[in-house]
TIGUTI-918427 format. One line per field, with one value per residue: residue number from 1; x, y, z of N, C-alpha, C in turn. Coordinates in steps of 0.001 Angstrom, whole numbers. Example, Ala and Ser with C-alpha at 12.3 -4.5 7.8 and 13.67 -1.06 7.14 Angstrom:
BEGIN
n	c(1, 2) .
n.px	c(13190, 12850) .
n.py	c(-5690, -2250) .
n.pz	c(7800, 7080) .
ca.px	c(12300, 13670) .
ca.py	c(-4500, -1060) .
ca.pz	c(7800, 7140) .
c.px	c(13200, 12900) .
c.py	c(-3300, 30) .
c.pz	c(7800, 7870) .
This chain:
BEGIN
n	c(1, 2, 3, 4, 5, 6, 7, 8, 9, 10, 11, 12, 13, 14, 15, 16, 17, 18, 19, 20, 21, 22, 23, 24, 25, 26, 27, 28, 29, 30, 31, 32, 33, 34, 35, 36, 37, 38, 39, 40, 41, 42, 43, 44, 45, 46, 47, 48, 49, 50, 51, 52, 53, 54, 55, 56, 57, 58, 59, 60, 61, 62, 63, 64, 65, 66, 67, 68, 69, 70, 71, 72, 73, 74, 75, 76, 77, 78, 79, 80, 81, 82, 83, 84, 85, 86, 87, 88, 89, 90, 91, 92, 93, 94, 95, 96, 97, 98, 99, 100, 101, 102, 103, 104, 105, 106, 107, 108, 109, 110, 111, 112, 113, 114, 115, 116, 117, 118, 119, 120, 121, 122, 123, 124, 125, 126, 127, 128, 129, 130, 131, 132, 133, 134, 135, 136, 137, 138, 139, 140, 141, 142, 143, 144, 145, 146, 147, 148, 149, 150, 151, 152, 153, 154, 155, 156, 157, 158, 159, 160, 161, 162, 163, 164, 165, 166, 167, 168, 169, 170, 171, 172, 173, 174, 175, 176, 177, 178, 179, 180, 181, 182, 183, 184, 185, 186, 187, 188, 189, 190, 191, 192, 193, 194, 195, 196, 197, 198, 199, 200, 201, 202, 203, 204, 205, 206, 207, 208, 209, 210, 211, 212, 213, 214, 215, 216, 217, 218, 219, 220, 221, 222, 223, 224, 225, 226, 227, 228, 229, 230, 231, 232) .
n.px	c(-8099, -10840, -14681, -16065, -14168, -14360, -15613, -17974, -18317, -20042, -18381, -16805, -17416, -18518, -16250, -15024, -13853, -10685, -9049, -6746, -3641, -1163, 2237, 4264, 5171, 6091, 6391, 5937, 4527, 4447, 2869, 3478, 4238, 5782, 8042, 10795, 11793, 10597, 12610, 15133, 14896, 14319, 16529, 18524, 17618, 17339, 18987, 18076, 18788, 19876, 17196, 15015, 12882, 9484, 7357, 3953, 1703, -318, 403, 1488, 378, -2738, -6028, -7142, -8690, -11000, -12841, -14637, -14691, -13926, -11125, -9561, -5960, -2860, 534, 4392, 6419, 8842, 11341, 12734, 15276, 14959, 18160, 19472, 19471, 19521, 22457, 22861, 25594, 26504, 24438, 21929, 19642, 16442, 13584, 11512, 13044, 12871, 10081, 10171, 12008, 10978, 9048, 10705, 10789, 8622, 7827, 9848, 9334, 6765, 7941, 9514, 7155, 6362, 3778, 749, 585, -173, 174, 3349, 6580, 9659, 12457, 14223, 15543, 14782, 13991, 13163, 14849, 16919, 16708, 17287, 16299, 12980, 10777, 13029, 14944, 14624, 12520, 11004, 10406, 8342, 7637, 5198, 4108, 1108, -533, -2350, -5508, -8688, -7633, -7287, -4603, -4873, -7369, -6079, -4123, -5706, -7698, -5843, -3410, 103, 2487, 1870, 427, -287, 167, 2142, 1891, 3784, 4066, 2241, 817, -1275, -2477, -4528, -6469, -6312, -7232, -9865, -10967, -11516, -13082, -14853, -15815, -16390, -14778, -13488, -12127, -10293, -8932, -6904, -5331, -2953, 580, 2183, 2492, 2659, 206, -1871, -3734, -5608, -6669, -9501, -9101, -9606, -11148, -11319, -8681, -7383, -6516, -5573, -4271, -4429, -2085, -2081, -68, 478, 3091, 5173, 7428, 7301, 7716, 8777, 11835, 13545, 12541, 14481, 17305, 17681, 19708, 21524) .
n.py	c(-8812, -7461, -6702, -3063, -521, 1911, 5021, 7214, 11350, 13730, 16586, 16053, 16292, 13787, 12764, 9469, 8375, 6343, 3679, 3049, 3702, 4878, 3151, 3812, 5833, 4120, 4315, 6554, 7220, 8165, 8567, 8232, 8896, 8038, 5489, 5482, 7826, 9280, 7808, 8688, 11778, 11525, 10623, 12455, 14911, 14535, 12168, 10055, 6408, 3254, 1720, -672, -2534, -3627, -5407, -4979, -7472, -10028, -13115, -13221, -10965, -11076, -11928, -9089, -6058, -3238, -20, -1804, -3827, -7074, -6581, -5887, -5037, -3057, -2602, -688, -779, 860, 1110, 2822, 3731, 6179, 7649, 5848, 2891, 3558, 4224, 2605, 2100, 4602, 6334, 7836, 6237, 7499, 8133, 8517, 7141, 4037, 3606, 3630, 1457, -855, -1337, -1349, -4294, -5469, -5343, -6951, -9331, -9973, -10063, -12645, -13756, -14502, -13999, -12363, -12807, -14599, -17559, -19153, -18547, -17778, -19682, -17996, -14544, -11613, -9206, -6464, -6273, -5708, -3354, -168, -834, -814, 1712, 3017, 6051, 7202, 6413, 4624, 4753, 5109, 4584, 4605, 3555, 3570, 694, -867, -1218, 211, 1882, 2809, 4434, 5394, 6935, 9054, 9961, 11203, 12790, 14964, 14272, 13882, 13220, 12565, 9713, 8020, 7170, 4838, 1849, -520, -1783, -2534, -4461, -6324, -6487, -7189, -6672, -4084, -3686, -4134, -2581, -433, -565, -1061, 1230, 2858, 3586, 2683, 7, 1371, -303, -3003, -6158, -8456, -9309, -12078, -13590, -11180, -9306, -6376, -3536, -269, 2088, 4624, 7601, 10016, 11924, 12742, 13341, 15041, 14393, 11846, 8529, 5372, 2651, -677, -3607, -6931, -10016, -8920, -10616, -11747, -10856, -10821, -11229, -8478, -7571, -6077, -3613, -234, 2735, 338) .
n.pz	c(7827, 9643, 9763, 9945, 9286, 8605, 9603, 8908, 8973, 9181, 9213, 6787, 4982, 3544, 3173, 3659, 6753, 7218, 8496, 7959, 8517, 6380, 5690, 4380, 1545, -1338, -4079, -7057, -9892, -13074, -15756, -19402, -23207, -24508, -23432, -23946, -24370, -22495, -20284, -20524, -20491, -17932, -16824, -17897, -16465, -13877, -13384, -12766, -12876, -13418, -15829, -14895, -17195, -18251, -20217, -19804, -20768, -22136, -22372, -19865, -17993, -16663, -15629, -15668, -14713, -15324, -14259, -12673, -14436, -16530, -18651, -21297, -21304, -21848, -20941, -21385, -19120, -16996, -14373, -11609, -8644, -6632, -4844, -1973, 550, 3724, 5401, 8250, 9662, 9731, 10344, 12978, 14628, 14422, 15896, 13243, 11586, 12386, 12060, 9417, 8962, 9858, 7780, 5592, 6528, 6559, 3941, 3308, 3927, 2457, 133, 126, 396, 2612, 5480, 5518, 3029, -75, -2110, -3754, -2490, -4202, -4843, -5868, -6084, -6097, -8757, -8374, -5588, -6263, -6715, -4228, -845, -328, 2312, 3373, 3021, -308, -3021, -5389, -8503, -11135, -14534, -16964, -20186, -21970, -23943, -25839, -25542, -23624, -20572, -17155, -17278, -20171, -20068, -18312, -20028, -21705, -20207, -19665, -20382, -20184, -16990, -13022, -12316, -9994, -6329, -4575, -2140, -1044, 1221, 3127, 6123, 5256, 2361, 855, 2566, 3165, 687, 219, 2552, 2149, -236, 918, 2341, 387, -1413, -4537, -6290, -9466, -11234, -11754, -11898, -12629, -12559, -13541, -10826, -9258, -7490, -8156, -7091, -8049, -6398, -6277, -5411, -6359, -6449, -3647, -2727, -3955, -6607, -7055, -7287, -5253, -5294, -4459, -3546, -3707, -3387, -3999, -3782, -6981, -9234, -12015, -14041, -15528, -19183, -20286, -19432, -18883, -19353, -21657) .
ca.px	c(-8701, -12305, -14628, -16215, -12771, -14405, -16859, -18216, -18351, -20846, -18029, -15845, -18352, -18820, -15112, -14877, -12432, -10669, -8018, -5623, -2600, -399, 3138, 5214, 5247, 6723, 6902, 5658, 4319, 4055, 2260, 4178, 3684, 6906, 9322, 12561, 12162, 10814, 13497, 16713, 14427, 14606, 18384, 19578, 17550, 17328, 19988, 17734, 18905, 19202, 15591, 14057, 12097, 8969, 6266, 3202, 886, -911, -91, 1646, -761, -4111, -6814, -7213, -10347, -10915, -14101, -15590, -15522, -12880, -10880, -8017, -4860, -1202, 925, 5157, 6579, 10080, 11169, 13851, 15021, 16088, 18861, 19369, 19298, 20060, 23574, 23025, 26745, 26441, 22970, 21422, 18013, 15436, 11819, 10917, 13662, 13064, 9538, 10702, 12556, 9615, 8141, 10818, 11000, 7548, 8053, 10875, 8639, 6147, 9206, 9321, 6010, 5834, 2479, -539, 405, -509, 1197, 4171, 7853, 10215, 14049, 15346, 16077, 13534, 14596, 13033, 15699, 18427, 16519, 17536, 15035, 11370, 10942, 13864, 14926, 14761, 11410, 10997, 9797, 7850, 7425, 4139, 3221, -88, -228, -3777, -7129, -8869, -7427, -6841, -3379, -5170, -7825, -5419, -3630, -7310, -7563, -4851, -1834, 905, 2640, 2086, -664, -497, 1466, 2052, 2608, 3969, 4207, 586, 634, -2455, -2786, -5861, -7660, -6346, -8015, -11774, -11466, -11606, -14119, -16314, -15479, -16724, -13184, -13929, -11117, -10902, -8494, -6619, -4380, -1936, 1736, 2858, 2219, 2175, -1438, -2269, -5092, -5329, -7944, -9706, -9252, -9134, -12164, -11222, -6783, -7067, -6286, -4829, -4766, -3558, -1877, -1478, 380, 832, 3813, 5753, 8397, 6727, 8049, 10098, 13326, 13170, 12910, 15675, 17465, 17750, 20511, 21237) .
ca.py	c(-7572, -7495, -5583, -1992, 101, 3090, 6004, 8883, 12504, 15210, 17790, 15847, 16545, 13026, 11620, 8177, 8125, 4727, 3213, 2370, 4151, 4180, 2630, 4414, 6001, 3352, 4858, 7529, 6657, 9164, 7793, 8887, 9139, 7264, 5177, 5691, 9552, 9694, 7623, 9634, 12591, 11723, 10232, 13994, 15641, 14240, 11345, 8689, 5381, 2795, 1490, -1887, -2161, -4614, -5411, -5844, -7919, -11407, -14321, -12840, -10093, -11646, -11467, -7676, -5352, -1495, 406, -3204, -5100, -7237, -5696, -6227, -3430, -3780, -1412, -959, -276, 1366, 1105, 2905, 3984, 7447, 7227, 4219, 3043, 3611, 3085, 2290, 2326, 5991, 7163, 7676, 5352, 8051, 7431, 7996, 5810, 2456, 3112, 3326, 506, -2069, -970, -2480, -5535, -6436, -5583, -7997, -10518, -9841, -10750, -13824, -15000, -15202, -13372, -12252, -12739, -15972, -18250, -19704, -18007, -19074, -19662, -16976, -13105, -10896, -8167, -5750, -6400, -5389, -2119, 133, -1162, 48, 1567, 3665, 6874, 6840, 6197, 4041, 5842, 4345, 5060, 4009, 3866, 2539, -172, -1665, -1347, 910, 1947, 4223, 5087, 5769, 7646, 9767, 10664, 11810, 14083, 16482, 14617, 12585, 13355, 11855, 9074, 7625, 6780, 3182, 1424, -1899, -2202, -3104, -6061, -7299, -5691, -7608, -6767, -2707, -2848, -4559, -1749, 685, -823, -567, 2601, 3535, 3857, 1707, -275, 1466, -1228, -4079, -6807, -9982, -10045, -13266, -14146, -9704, -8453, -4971, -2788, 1011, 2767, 5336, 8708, 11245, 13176, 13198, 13623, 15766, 13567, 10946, 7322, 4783, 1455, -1449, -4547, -8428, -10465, -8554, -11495, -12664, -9540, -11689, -10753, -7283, -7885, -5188, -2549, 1013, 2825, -868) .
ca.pz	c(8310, 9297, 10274, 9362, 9753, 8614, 9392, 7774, 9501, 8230, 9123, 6323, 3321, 2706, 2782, 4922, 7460, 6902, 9699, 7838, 8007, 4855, 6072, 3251, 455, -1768, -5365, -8066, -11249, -14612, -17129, -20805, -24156, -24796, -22740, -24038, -24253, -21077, -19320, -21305, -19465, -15914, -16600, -18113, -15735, -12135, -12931, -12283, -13912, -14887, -15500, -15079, -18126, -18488, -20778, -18926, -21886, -22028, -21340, -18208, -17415, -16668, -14630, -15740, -14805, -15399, -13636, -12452, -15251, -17194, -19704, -21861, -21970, -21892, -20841, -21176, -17784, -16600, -12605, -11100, -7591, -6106, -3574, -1921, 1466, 4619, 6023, 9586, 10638, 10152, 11114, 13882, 14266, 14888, 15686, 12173, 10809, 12666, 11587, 7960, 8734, 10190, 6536, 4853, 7011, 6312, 2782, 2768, 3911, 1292, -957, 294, 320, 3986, 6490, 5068, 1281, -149, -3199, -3084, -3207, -5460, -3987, -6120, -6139, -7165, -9403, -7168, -4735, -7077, -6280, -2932, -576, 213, 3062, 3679, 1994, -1679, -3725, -6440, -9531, -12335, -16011, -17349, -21441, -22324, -25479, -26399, -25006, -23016, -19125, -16516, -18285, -21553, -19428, -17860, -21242, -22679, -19570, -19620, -20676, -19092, -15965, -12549, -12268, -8922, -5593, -4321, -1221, -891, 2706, 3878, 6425, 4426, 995, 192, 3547, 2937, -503, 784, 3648, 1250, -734, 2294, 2634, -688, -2588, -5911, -7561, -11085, -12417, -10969, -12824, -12263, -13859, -13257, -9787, -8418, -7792, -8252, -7426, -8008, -5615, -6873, -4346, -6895, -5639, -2106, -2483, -4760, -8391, -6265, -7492, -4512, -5634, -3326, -4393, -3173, -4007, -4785, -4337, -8129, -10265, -12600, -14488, -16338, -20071, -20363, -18727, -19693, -20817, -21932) .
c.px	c(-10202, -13172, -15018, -15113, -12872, -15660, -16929, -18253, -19057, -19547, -17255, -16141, -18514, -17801, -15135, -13523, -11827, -9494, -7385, -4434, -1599, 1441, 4274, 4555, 6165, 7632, 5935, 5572, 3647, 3909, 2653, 3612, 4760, 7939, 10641, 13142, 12277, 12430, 15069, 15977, 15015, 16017, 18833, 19694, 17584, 18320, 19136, 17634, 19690, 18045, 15147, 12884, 11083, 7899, 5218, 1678, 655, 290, 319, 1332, -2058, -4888, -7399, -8517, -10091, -12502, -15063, -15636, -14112, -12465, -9349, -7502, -3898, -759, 2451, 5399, 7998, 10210, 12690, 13619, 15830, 17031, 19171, 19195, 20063, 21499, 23983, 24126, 27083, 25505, 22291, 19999, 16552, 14214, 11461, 11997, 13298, 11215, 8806, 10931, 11651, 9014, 8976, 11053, 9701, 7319, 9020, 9896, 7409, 6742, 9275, 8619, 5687, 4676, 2029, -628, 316, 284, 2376, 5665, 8652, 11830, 14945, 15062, 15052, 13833, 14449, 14153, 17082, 18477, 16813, 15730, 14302, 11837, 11667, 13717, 15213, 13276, 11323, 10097, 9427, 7196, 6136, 3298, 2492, -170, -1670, -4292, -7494, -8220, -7111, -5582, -3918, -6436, -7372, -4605, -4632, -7462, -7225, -3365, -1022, 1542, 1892, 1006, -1291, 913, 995, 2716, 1954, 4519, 3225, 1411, -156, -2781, -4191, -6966, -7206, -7350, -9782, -12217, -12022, -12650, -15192, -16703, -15999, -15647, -13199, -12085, -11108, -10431, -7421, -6048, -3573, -912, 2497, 2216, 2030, 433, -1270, -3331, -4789, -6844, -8146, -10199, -9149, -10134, -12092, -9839, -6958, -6557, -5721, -5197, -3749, -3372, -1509, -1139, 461, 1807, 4895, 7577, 8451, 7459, 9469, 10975, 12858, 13433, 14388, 15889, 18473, 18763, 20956, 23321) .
c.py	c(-7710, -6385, -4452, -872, 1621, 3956, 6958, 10050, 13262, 16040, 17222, 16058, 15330, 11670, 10749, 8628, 6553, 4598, 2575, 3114, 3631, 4203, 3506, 4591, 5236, 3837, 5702, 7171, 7738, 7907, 9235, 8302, 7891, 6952, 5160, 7208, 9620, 9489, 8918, 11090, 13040, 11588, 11643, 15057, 15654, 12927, 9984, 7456, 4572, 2090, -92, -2055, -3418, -4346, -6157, -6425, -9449, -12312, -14030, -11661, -10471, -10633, -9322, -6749, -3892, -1105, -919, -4108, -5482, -6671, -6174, -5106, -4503, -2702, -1434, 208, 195, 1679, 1499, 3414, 5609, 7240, 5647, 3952, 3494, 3657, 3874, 1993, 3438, 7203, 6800, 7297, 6239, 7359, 7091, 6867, 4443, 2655, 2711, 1901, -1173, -2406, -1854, -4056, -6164, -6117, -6612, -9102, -10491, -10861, -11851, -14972, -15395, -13914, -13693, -12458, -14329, -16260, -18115, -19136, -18928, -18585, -18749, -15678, -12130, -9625, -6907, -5248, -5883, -3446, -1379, -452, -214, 442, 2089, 4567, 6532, 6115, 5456, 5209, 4904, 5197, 4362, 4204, 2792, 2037, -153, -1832, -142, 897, 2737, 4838, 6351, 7164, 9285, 11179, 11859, 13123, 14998, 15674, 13558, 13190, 12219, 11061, 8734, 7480, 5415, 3010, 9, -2399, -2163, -4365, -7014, -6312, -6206, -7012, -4707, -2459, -3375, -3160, -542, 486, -784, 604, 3710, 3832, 2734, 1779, 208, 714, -2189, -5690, -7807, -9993, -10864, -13405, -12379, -9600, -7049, -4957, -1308, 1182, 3989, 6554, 10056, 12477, 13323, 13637, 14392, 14864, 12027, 9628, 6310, 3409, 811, -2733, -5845, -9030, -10458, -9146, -12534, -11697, -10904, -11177, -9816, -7988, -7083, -4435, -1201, 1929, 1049, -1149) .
c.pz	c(8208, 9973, 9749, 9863, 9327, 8924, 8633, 8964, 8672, 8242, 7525, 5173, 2743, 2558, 3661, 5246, 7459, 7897, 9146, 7449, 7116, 5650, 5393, 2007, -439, -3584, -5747, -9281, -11894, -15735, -18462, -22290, -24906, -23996, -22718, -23831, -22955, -20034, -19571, -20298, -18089, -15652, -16943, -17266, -14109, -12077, -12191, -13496, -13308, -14223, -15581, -16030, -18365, -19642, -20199, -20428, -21393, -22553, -20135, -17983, -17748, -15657, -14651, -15699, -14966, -15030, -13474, -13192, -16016, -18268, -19863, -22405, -21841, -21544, -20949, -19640, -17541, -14884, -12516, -9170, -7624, -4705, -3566, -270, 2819, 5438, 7640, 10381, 10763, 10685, 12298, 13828, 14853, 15006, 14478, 11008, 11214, 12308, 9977, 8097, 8921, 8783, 5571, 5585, 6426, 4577, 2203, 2772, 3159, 247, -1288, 431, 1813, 4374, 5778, 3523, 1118, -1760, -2507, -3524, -4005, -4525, -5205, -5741, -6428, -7619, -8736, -5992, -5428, -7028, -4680, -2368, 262, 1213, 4208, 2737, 795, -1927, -4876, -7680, -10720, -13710, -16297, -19020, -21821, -23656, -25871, -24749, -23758, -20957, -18384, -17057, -19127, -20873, -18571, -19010, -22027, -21345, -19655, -20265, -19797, -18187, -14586, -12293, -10888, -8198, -5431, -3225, -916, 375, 3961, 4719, 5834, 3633, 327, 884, 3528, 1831, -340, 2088, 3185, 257, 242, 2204, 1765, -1386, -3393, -6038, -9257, -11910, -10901, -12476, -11640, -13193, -13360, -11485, -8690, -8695, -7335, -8204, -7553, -7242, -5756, -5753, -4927, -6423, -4925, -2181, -3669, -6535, -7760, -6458, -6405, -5303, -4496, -4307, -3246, -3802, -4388, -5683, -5852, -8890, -11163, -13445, -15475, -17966, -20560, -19327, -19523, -19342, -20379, -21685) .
């Protein structure tokens, strides 16, 4: 992606208009106080389970920055899905379904390491996939409790509290060249990370969306095997 992809407007007070429409809403992430409460939570109350549970910490979470500059956190993580997908021998393929469905195609190929994402897949499975896929109805939902060192998490907590942090979508054609457009644009990365071979950025839109933190991801065929899963 190249290119200045966005303008400004006086009528807009300031906000850039940026050209890149967002493909899907991919998931929902609450940042908690505690991951086991929380999850028993969402499982008693909305029945969402079971959870993909990681620890995102060093040696496989590198590369880690917060407001520009490197920084060392950790955070434990919990991933589930709502729903599941599609089933196309009984629905009819509306407009807005087949362009759900393009969303997860090129999220599959994400998966796999093939287009615009770079490194190299690996010939297995990616736990991810054990999830309904992107893309279609049903949302992924993520748990988020912060460990060591300062970060938007811990930032968030000091605010007001835990509840919902950000959305995420993992069905960019080019997730690297969405998050430089936006840096044009004036939308700062406030943090950004590597676990294992996924890259993350979070883009910082809270003054224009209202609290709104966007995540975009690469890779997402790297997510490697949950350390657990919840109820166990």
């Amino acid at each position: 992606m190249t290119g200045d992809d966005s303008r400004r407007d006086p009528a807009d007070d300031g906000v850039p208009r940026v050209d890149v429409p967002i493909p899907e809403i991919s998931h929902v992430a609450f940042v908690v106080e505690d991951l086991e409460d929380a999850m028993r939570r969402f499982g008693d109350l909305l029945g969402i389970e079971p959870w993909l549970c990681y620890r995102y910490e060093p040696p496989r979470l590198t590369d880690t920055t917060y407001r520009g500059e490197p920084s060392d956190y950790s955070m434990r993580v919990a991933l589930s899905d709502v729903e599941g997908p599609v089933d196309l021998a009984t629905t009819v393929l509306s407009g807005r379904t087949l362009k759900r469905l393009v969303g997860w195609v090129t999220s599959l190929r994400d998966r796999l390491g093939l287009g615009a994402s770079t490194g190299a897949p690996t010939d297995r499975e990616s736990p991810l996939s054990k999830l309904p896929n992107p893309g279609l109805p049903g949302v992924n939902v993520e748990l988020i409790e912060p460990l060591e060192g300062p970060s938007t998490y811990t930032a968030h907590l000091d605010a007001g509290g835990t509840g919902i942090h950000h959305i995420g979508c993992f069905a960019y054609d080019d997730p690297r060249g969405v998050v430089e457009t936006y840096e044009r644009a004036g939308i700062p990365v406030v943090q950004s990370g590597r676990f294992e071979g996924l890259e993350f950025w979070y883009l910082d839109m809270r003054e224009e969306l209202d609290g709104v933190i966007l995540e975009v991801a690469a890779n997402l065929w790297a997510v490697p095997e949950p350390d657990g899963v919840f109820p166990g």
